[in-house]
C-alpha positions as CSV (number, residue, x, y, z in Angstrom):
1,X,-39.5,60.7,-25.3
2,X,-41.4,57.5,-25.7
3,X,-44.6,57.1,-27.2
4,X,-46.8,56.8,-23.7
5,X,-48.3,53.2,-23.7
6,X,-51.9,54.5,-23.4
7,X,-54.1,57.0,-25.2
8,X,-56.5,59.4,-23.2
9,X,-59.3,57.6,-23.8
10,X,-58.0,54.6,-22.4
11,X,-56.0,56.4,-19.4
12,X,-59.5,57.4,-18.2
13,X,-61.3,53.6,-18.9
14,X,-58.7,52.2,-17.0
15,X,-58.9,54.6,-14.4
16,X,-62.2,54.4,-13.8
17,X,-62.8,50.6,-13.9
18,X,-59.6,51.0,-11.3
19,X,-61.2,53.3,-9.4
20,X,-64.4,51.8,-9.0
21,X,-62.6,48.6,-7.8
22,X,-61.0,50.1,-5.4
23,X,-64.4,51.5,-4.3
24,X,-66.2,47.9,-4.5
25,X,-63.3,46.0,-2.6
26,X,-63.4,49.2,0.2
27,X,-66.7,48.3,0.7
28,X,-66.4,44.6,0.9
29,X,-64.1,45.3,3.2
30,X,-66.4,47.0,5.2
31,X,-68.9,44.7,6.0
32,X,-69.3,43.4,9.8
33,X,-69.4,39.9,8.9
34,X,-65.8,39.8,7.4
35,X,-64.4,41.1,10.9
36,X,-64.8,38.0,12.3
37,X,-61.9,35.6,13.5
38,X,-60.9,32.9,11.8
39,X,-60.6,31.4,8.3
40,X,-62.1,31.9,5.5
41,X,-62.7,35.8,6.9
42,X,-59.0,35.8,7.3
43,X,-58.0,34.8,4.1
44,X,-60.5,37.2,2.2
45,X,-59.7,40.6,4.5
46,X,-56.4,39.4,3.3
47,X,-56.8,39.2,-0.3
48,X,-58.7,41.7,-0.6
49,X,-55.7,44.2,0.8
50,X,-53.6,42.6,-2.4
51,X,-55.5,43.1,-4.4
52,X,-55.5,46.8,-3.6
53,X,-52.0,46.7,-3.6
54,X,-52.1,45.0,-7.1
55,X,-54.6,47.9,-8.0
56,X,-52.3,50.5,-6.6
57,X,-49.0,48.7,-8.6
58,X,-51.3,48.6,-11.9
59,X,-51.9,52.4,-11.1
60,X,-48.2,53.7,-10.9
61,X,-47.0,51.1,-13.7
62,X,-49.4,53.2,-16.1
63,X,-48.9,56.6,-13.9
64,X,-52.6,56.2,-13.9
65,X,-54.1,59.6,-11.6
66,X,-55.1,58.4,-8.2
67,X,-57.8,59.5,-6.2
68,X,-59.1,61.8,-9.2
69,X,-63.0,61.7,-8.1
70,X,-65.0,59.8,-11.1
71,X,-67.9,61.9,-12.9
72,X,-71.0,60.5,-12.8
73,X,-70.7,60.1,-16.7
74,X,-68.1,57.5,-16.4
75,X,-69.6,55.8,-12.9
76,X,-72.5,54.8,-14.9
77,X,-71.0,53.6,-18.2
78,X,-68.6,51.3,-16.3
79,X,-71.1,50.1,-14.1
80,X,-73.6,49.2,-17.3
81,X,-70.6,47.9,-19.5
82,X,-69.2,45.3,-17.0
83,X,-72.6,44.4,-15.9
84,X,-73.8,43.7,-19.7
85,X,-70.5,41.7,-19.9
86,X,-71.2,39.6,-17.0
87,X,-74.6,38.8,-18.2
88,X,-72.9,36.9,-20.6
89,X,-72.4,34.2,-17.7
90,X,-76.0,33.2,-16.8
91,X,-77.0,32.1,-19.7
92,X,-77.7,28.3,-20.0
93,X,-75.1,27.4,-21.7
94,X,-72.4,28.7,-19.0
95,X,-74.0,27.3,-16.3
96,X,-73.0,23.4,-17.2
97,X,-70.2,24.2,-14.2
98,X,-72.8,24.5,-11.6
99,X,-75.0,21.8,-12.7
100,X,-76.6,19.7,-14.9
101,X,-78.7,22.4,-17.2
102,X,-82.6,21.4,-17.6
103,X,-82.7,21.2,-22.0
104,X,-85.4,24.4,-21.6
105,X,-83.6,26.6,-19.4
106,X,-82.1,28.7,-22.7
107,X,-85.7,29.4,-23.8
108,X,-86.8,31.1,-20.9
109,X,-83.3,32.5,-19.8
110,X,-81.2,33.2,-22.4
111,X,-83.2,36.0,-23.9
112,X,-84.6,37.7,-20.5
113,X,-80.4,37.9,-20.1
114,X,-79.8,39.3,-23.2
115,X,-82.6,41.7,-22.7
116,X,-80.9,42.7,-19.9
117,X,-77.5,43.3,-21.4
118,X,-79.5,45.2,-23.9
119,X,-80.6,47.8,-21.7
120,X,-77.5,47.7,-20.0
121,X,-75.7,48.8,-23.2
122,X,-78.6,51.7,-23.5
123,X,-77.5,52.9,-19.9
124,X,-74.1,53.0,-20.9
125,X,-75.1,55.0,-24.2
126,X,-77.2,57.2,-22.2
127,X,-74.6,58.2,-20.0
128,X,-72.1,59.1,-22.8
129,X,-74.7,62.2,-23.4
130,X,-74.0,63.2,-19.3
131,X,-71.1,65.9,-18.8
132,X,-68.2,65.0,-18.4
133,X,-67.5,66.8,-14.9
């Protein structure tokens, strides 16, 4: 038999970022204002149903579990680790894209944002103590 291409641990990260995904687009989906007719609502009802089929083909590629119910434990470690990640994005020196970048933006953002993916981290720890069903 071959070696399986994940471990455990990482069977259950990537099921769970999966899962919650599929969670966030199924709400996306959801809202009123994306019912409407026309482009761009179109376009994003549509993507947003490939995407769940890419979700759904990343799924059975790994024989990820489906629909297995996510503890609480993992909810809120996920949440708190891609959230600290994302922080990563507002600070001044990423935001050169959007903008020109006043010279003493870093000073008062950068460390509030790295505050904030501090105590993201700390949720994420904390929640490695919860059960894990």
């Amino acid at each position: 038999m071959a070696d399986p291409l994940l471990n455990p641990n990482q069977r259950r990260r990537i099921a769970t970022h999966l899962r919650l995904l599929r969670e966030d687009l199924a709400e996306v989906a959801s809202w009123p204002e994306l019912a409407r007719p026309g482009e761009p609502y179109a376009a994003i009802r549509e993507t947003i149903a490939g995407l769940l089929v890419a979700v759904q083909d990343l799924q059975e590629a790994l024989a990820l579990p489906v629909d297995q119910g996510v503890p609480l434990r993992r909810r809120v470690m996920a949440t708190a680790e891609v959230w600290a990640i994302s922080a990563e994005d507002m600070k001044a020196r990423n935001l050169g894209g959007y903008g020109r970048v006043h010279p003493d933006l870093g000073g008062v953002l950068d460390g509030r944002v790295d505050e904030i993916a501090r105590r993201l981290r700390r949720l994420a720890g904390l929640a490695s103590a919860l059960p894990e069903r």
